[in-house]
C-alpha positions in Angstrom: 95.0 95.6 157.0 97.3 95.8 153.7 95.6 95.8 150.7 96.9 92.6 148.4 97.1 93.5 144.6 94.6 93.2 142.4 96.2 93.1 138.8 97.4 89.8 139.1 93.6 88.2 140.5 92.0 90.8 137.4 94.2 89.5 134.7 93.8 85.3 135.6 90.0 85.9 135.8 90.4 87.9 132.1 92.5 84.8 131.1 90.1 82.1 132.5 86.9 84.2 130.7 88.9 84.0 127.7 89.5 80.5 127.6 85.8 79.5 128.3 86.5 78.4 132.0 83.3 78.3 134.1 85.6 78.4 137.2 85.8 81.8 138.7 88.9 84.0 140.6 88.1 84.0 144.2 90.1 86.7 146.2 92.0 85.0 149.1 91.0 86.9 151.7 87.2 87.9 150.8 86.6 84.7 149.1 84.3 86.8 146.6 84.9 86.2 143.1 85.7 88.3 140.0 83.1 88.7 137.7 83.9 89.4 133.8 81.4 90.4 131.4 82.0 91.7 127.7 79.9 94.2 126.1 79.3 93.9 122.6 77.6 96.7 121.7 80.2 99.2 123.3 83.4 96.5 123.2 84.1 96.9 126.4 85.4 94.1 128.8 84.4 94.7 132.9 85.6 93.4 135.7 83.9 93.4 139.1 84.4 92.7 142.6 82.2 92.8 145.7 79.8 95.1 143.3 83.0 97.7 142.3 84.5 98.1 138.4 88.1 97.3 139.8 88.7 97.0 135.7 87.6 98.3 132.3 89.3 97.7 129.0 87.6 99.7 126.2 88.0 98.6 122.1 88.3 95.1 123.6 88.3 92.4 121.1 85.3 90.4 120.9 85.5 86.4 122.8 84.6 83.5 121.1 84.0 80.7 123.4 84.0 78.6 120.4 86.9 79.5 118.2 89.4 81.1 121.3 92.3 82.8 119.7 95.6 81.3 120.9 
């Protein structure tokens, strides 16, 4: 079975996080969904799938749900 790329799934779930959407990035073929979570303290934004870090962005700017930045 071929592997489909990832980046594209990793960077709309970023995107949706970022924006305050509630709705998450499923993959098409697993139908298990992306999970984004920023850190704070270390200012680092994770994202996981099916329990693996398939992305890590260190120095990450902090996300205001509020106040997003255009």
């Amino acid at each position: 079975m071929r592997q489909e790329p990832l980046l594209p799934l990793i960077e709309e779930a970023i995107d949706r996080y970022r924006r305050g959407s509630e709705e998450p990035v499923r993959h098409p073929i697993d139908d298990q969904a992306f999970i984004v979570a920023f850190d704070e303290a270390l200012a680092t934004l994770t994202v996981t799938h099916n329990g693996r870090v398939v992305y890590r962005s260190r120095h990450a700017k902090s996300v205001d749900h509020q106040h997003p930045v255009p």
